[in-house]
C-alpha positions as a Markdown table, in Angstrom:
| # | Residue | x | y | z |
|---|---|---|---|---|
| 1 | Unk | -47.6 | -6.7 | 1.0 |
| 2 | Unk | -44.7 | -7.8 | 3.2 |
| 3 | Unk | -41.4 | -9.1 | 1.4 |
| 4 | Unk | -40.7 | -12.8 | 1.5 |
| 5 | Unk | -38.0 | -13.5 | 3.8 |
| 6 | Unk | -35.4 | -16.7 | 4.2 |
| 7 | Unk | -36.0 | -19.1 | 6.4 |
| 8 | Unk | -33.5 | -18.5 | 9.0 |
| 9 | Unk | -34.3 | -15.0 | 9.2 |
| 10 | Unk | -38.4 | -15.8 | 9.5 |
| 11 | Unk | -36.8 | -17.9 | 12.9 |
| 12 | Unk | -34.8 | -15.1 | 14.1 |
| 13 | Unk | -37.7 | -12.8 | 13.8 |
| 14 | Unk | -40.2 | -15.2 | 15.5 |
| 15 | Unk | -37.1 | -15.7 | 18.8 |
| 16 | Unk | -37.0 | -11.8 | 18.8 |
| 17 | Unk | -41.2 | -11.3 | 18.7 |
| 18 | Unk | -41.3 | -14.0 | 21.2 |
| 19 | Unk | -38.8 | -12.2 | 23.5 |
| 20 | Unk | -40.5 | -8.7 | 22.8 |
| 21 | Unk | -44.2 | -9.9 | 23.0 |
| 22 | Unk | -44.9 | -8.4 | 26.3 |
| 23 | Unk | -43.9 | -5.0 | 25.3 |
| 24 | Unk | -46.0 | -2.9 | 24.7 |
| 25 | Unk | -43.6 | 0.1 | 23.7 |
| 26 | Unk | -41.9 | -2.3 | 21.7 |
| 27 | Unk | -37.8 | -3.7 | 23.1 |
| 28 | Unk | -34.2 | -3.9 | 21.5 |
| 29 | Unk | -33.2 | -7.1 | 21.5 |
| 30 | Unk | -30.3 | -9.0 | 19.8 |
| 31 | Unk | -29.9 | -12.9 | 18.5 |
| 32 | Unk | -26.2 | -13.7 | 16.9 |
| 33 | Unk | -25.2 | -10.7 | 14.7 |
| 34 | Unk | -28.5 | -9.0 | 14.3 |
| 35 | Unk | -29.7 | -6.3 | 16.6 |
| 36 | Unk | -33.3 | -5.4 | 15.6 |
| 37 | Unk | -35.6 | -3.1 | 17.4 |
| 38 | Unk | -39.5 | -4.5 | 17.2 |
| 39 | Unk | -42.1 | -2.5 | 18.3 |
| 40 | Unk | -45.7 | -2.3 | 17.2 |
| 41 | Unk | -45.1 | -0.2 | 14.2 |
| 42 | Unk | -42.4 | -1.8 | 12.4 |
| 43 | Unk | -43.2 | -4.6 | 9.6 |
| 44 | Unk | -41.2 | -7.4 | 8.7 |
| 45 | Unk | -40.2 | -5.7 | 5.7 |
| 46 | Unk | -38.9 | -2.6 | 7.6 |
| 47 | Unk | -36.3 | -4.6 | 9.8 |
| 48 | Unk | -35.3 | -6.6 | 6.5 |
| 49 | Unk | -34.7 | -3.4 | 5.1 |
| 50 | Unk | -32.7 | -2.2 | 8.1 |
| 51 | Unk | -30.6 | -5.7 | 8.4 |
| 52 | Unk | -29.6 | -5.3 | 4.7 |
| 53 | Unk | -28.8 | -1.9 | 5.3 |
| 54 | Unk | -26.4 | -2.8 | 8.3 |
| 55 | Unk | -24.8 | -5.2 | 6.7 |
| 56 | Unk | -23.7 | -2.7 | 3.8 |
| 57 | Unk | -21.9 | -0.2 | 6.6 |
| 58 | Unk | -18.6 | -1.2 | 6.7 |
| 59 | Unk | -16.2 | -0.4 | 3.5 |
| 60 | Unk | -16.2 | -2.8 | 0.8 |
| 61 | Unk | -12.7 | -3.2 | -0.1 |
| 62 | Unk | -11.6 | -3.4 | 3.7 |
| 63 | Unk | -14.2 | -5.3 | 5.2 |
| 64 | Unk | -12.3 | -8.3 | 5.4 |
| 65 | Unk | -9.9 | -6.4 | 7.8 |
| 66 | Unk | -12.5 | -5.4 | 9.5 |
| 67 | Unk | -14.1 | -9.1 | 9.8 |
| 68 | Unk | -10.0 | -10.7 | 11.2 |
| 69 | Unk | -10.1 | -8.0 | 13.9 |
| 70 | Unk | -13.3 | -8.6 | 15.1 |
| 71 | Unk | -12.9 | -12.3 | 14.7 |
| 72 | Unk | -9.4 | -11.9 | 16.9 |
| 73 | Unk | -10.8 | -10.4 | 19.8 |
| 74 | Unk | -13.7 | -12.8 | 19.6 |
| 75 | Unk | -11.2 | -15.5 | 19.8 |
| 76 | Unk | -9.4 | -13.6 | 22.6 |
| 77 | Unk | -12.6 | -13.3 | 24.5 |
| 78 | Unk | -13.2 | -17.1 | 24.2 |
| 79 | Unk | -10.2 | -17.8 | 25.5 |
| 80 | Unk | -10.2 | -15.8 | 28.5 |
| 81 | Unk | -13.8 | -17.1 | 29.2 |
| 82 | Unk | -15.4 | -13.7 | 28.9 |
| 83 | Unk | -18.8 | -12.9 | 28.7 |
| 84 | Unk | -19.8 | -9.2 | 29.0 |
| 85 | Unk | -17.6 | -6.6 | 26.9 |
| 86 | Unk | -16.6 | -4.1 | 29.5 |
| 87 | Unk | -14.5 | -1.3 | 29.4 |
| 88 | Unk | -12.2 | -3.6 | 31.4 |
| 89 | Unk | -12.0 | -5.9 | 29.1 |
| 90 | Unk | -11.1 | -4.4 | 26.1 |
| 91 | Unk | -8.3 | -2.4 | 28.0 |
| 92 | Unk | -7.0 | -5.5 | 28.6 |
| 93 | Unk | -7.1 | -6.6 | 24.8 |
| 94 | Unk | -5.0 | -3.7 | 23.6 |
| 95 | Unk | -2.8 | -3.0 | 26.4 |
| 96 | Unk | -1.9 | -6.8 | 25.7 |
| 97 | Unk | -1.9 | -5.8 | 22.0 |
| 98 | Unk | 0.4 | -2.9 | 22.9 |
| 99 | Unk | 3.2 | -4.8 | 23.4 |
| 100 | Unk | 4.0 | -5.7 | 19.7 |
| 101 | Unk | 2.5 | -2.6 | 17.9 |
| 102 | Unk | 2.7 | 0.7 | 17.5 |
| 103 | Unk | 0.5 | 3.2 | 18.4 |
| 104 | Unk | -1.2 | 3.6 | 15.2 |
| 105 | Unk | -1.5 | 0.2 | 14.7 |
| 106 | Unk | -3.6 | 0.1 | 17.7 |
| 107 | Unk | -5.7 | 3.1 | 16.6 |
| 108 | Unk | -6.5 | 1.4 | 13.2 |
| 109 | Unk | -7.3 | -2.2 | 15.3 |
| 110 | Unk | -9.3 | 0.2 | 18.0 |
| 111 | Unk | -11.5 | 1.3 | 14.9 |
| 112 | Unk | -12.3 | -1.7 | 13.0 |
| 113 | Unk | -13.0 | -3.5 | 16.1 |
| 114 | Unk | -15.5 | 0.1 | 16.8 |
| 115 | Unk | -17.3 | -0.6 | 13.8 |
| 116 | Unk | -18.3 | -4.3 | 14.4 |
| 117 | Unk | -19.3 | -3.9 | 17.8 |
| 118 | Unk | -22.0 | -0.8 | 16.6 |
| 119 | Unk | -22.9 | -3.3 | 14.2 |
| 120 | Unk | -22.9 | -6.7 | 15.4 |
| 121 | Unk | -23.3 | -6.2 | 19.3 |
| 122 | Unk | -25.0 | -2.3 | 18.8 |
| 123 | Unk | -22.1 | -1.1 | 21.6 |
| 124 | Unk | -20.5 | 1.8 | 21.2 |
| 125 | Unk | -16.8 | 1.5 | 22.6 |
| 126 | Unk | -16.0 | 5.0 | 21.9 |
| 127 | Unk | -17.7 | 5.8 | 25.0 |
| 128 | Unk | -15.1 | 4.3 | 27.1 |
| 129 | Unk | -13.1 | 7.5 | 28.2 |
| 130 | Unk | -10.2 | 5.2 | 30.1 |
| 131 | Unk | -9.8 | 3.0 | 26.9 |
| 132 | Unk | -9.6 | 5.9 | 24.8 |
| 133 | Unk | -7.3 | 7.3 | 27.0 |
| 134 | Unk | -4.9 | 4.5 | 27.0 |
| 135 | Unk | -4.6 | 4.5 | 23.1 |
| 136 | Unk | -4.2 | 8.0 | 23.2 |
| 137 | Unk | -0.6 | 7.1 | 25.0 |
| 138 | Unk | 2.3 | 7.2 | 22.3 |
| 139 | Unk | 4.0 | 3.8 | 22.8 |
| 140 | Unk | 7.7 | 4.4 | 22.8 |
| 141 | Unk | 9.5 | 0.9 | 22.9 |
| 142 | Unk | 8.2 | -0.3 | 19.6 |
| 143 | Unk | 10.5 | -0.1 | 16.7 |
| 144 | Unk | 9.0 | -0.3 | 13.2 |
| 145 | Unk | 10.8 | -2.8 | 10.9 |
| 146 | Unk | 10.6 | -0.8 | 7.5 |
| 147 | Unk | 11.4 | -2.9 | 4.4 |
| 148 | Unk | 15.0 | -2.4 | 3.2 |
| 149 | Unk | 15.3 | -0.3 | -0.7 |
| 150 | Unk | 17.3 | -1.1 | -3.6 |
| 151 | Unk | 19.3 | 1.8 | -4.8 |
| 152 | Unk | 20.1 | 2.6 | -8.3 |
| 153 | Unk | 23.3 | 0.9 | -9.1 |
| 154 | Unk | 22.1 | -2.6 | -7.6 |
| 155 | Unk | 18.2 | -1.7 | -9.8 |
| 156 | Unk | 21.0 | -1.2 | -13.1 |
| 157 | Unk | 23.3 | -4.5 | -11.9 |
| 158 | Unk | 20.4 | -7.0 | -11.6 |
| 159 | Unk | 18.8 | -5.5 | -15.1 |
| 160 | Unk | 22.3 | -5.8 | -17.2 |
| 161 | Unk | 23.5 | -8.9 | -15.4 |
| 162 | Unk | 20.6 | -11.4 | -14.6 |
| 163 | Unk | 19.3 | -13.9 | -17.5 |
| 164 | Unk | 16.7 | -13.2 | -19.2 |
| 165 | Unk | 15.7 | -16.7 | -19.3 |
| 166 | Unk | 15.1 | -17.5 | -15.5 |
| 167 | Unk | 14.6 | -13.5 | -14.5 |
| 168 | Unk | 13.0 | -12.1 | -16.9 |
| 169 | Unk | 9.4 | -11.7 | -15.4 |
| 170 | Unk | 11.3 | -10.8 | -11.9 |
| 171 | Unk | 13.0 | -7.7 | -14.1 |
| 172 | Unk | 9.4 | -6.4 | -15.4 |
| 173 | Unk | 8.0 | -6.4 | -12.4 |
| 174 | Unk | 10.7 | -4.6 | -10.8 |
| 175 | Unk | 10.8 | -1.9 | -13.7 |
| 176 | Unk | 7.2 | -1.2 | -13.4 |
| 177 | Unk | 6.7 | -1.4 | -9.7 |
| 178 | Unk | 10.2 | 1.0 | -9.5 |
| 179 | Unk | 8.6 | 3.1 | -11.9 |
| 180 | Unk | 5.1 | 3.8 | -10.6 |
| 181 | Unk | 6.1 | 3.3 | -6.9 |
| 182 | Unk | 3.6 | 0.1 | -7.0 |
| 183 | Unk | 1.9 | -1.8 | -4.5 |
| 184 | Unk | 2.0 | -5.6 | -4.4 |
| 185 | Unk | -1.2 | -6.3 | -5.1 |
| 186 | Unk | -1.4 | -3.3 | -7.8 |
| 187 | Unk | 1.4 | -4.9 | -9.6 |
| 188 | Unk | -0.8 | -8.0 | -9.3 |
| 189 | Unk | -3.8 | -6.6 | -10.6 |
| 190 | Unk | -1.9 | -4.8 | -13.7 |
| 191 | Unk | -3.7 | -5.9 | -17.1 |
| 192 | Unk | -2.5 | -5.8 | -20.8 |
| 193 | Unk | -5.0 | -3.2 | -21.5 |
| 194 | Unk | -3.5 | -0.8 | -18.1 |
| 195 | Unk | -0.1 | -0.1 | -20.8 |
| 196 | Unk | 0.3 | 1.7 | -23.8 |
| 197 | Unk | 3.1 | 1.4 | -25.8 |
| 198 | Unk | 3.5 | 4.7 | -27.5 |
| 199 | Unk | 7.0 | 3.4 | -28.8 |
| 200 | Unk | 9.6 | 6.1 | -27.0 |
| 201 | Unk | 8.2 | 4.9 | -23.8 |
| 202 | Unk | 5.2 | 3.0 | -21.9 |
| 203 | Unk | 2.2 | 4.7 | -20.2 |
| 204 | Unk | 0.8 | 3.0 | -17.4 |
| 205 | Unk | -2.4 | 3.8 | -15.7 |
| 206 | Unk | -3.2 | 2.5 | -12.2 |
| 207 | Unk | -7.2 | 2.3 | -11.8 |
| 208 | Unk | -7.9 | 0.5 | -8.5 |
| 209 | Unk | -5.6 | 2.1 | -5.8 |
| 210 | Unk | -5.8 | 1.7 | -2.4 |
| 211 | Unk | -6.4 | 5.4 | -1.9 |
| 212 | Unk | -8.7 | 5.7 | -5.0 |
| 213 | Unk | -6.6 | 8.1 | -6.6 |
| 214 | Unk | -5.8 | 7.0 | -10.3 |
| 215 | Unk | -2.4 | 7.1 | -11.1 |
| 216 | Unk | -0.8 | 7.3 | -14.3 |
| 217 | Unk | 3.3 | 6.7 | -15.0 |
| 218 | Unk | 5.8 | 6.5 | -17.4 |
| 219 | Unk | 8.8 | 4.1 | -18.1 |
| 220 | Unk | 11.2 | 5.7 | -20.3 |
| 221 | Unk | 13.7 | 4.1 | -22.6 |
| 222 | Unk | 16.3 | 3.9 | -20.3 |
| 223 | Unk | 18.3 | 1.0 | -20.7 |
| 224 | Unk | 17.0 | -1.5 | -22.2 |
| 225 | Unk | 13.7 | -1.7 | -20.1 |
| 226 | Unk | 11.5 | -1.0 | -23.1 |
| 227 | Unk | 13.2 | -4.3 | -24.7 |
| 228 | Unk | 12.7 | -6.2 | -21.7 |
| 229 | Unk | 8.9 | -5.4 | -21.7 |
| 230 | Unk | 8.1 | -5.7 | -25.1 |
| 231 | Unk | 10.1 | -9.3 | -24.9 |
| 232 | Unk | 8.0 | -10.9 | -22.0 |
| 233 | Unk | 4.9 | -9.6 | -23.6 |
| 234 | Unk | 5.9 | -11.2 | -26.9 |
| 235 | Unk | 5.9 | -14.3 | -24.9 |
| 236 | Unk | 2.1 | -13.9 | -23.5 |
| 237 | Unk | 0.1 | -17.6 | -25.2 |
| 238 | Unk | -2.6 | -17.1 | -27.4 |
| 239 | Unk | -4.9 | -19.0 | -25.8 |
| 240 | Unk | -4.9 | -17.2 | -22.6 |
| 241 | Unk | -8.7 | -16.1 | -21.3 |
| 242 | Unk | -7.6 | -13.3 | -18.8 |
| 243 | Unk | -6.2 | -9.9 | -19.5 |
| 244 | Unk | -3.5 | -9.9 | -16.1 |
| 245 | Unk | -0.3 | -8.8 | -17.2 |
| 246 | Unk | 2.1 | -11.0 | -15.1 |
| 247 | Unk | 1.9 | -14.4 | -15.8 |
| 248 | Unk | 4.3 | -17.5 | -14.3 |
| 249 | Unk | 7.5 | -17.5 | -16.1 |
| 250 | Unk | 10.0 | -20.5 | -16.4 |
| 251 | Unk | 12.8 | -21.3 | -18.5 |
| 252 | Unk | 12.0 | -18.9 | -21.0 |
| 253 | Unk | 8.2 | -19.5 | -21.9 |
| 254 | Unk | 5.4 | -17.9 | -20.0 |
| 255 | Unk | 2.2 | -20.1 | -18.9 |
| 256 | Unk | -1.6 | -19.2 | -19.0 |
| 257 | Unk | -1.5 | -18.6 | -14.9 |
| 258 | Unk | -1.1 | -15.1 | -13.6 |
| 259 | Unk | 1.1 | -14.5 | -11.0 |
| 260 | Unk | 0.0 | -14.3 | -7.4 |
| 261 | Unk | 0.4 | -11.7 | -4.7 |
| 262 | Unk | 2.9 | -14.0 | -2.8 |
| 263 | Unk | 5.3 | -14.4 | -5.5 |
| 264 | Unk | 5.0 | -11.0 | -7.2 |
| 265 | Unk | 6.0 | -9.7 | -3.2 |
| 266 | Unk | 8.8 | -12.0 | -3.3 |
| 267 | Unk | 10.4 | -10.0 | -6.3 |
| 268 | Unk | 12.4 | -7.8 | -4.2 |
| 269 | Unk | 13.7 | -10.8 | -1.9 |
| 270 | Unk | 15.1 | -12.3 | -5.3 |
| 271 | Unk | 17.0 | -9.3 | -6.5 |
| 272 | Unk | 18.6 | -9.3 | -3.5 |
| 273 | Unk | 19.6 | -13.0 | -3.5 |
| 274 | Unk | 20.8 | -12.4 | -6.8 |
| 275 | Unk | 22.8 | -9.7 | -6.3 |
| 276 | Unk | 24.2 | -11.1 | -2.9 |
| 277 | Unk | 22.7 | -8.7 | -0.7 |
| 278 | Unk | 22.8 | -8.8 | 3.1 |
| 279 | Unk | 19.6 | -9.4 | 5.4 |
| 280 | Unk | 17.3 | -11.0 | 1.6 |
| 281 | Unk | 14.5 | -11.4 | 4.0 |
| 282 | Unk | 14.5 | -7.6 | 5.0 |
| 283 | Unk | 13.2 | -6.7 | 1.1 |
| 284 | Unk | 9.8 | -7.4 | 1.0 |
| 285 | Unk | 6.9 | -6.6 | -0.7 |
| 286 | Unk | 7.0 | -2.9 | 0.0 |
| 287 | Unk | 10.8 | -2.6 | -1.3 |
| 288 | Unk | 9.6 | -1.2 | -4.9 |
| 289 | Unk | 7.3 | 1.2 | -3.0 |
| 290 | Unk | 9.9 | 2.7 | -0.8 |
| 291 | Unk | 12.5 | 2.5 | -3.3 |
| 292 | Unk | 11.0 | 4.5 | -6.0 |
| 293 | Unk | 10.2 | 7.2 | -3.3 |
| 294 | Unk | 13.9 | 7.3 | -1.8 |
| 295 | Unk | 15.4 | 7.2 | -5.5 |
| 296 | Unk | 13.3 | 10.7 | -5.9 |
| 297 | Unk | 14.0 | 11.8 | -2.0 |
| 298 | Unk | 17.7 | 11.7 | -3.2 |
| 299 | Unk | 17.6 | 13.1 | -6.3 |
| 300 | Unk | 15.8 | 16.7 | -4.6 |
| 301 | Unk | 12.2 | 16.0 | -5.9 |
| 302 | Unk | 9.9 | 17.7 | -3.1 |
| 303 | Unk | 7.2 | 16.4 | -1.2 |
| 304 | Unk | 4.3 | 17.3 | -3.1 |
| 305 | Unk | 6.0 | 15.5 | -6.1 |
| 306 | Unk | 7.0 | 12.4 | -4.4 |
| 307 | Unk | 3.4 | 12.5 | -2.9 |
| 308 | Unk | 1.6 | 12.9 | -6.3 |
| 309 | Unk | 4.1 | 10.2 | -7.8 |
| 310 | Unk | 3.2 | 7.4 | -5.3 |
| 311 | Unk | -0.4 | 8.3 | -4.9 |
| 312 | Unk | -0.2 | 9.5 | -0.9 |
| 313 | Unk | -3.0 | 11.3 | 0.7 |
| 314 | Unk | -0.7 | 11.8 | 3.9 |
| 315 | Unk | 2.2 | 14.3 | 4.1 |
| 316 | Unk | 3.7 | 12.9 | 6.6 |
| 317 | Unk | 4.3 | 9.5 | 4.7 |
| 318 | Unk | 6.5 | 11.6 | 2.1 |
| 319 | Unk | 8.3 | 13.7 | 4.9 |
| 320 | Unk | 9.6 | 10.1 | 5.9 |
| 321 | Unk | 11.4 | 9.4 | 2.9 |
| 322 | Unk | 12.9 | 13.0 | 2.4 |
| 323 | Unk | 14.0 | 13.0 | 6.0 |
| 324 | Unk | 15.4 | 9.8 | 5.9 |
| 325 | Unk | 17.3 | 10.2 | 2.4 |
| 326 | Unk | 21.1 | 10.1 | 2.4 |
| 327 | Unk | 21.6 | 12.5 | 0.0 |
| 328 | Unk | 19.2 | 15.1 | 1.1 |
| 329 | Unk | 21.6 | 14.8 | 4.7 |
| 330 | Unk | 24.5 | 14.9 | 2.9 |
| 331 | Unk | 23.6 | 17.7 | 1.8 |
| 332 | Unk | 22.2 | 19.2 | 5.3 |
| 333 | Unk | 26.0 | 18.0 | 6.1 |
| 334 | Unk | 27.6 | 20.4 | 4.3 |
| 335 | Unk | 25.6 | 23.4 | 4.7 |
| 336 | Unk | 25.9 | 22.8 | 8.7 |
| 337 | Unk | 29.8 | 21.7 | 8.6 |
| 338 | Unk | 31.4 | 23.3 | 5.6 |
| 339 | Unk | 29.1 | 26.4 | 4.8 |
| 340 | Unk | 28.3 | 25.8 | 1.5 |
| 341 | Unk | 24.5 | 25.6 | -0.3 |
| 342 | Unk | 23.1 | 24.0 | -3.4 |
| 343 | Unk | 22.2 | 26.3 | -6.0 |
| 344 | Unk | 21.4 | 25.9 | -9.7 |
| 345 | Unk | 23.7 | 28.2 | -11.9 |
| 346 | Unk | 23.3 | 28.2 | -15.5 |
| 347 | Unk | 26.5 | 29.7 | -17.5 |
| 348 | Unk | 26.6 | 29.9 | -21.5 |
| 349 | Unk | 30.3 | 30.5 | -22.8 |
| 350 | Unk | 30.8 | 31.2 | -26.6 |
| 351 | Unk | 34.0 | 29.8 | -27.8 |
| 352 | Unk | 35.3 | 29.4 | -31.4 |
| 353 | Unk | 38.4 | 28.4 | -33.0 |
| 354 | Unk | 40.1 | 31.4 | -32.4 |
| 355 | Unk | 39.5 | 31.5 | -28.3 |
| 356 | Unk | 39.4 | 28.4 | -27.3 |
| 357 | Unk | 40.6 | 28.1 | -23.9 |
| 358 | Unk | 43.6 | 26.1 | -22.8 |
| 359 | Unk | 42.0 | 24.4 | -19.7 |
| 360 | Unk | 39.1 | 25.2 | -17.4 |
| 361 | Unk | 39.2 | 24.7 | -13.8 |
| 362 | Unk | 36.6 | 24.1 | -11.5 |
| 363 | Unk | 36.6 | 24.4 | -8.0 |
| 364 | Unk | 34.4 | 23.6 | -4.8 |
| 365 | Unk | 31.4 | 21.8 | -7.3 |
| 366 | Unk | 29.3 | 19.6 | -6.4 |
| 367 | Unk | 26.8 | 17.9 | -9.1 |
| 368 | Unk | 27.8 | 19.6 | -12.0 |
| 369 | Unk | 26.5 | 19.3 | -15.3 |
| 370 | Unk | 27.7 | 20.3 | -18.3 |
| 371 | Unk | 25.6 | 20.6 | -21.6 |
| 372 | Unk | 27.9 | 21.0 | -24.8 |
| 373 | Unk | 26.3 | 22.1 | -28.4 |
| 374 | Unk | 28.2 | 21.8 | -31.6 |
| 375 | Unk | 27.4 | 24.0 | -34.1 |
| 376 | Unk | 29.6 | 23.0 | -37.6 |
């Protein structure tokens, strides 16, 4: 027995049999944003069954994305007064497009806009050789604005100086999203239940990545960031009915309302106020992010680490942060201009009462670190 189906789709049906009714080998047709083939042999319930399975082709958490590109050249279209979707056309669109993004930001648009066409119009734009290669083209005179970083003496100046009473959110949300090299939105989506405090230090899992890679991170007890945690949670009402972490935070008291992506993005942007930085609007959302991966770029982690620590899929992402780190090219510096190389060298000296040393001189050193045991 065929499936019931809704109204509206019964009259798209019955447009699309109308249209196909001379055929007798059946025809393709397409009405709006379903493209259904009828033919003799196929039910009703068959091309439901299809439809639904269409719809379910693009990716779930990015369909959205998918749904504003399309929309945008749809609007583009309309606005140029276009009717057919020619090769033409769309080299148009993104050559257009071309001059405010960078080539991989057209790439990304090329394929999202792809993926709706094959499903809402059934045209394959990949087809197009002279569109594909036009994005293929490296475009040269875009420069990517990267959010500006917070290095670790402004980090340890905004937690020692700032009032707890009007910053005190501003500094958990900077701790953890320093910590676990955070997205926005995975700072935003942080529950009570994502922490546990195993009293020397907090361990934090992050489920829903963008990558899909759980990550799990620890915050120390450096400082007094432990303090500072345990305080805002302490602060957490009763009566609130949802387990989100962050909640709104004013003149010492938290509300029942959990902080949005907006304001948690504008954490950065008010540590820099605070601290009197130059260029406030330059340290957005993505300032913890890039931070946290600079911080270990200049302290000699390698890539796979920093990789692993901020949940990248891409090597190339993690190159960026060693290859722009001061303190790897200082280092680069001196090998090239002075001659000299980092090395660890571990030394263990024996001294007692009877040969302790007048003075010890060091020369030519460069992050040293000395480790001194007592025995009485």
């Amino acid at each position: 027995m065929t499936a019931p189906l809704d109204t509206k789709f019964k009259a798209v049906v019955a447009v699309i049999r109308a249209q196909a009714h001379n055929s007798s080998a059946g025809k393709h047709v397409q009405h709006q944003n379903y493209c259904i083939t009828i033919n003799n042999c196929e039910s009703e319930e068959i091309v439901e069954a299809a439809n639904i399975a269409i719809s379910n082709l693009l990716p779930t958490k990015s369909r959205s994305l998918y749904d504003i590109a399309y929309n945008r050249f749809k609007k583009w279209c309309a606005k140029k007064n276009v009717q057919v979707y020619s090769e033409n056309v769309l080299l148009a669109y993104f050559s257009e497009h071309a001059k405010n993004y960078k080539s991989s930001t057209l790439w990304a648009q090329y394929s999202m806009v792809k993926s709706c066409f094959i499903i809402y119009d059934n045209i394959d734009i990949s087809k197009f050789p002279k569109l594909i290669a036009f994005l293929k083209k490296p475009v040269t005179d875009i420069k990517r604005k990267k959010s500006k970083i917070l290095t670790k003496s402004e980090i340890d100046r905004f937690l020692s100086s700032a009032d707890d009473k009007e910053f005190l959110m501003i500094k958990v949300g900077l701790i953890l999203g320093i910590a676990g090299a955070c997205r926005t939105d995975e700072l935003v989506n942080l529950t009570v239940d994502d922490i546990e405090d195993v009293g020397s230090s907090l361990i934090v899992k992050i489920p829903n990545t963008k990558t899909n890679i759980l990550r799990i991170f620890v915050v120390t007890d450096v400082g007094n960031m432990l303090e500072l945690f345990r305080k805002y949670l302490s602060l957490r009402p009763p009566h609130v009915k949802h387990k989100r972490l962050f909640l709104y935070y004013k003149a010492g008291k938290c509300s029942s309302q959990p902080v949005g992506k907006n304001t948690m993005g504008k954490i950065p942007s008010v540590v820099a106020s605070y601290l009197k930085l130059p260029d406030v609007a330059c340290y957005t959302g993505h300032c913890l992010r890039r931070s946290s991966a600079t911080l270990l770029a200049d302290a000699g982690v390698d890539i796979a680490t920093i990789k692993r620590h901020a949940g990248w899929k891409s090597t190339t992402v993690a190159e960026g942060y060693v290859e722009n780190s001061i303190e790897n090219k200082t280092k680069i510096a001196n090998q090239v201009l002075v001659g000299t190389t980092t090395s660890a060298i571990t030394k263990t000296v024996n001294v007692s009462e009877s040969n302790i040393p007048s003075n010890i001189n060091f020369e030519n050193c460069t992050n040293v670190t000395f480790n001194l045991n007592v025995n009485k």
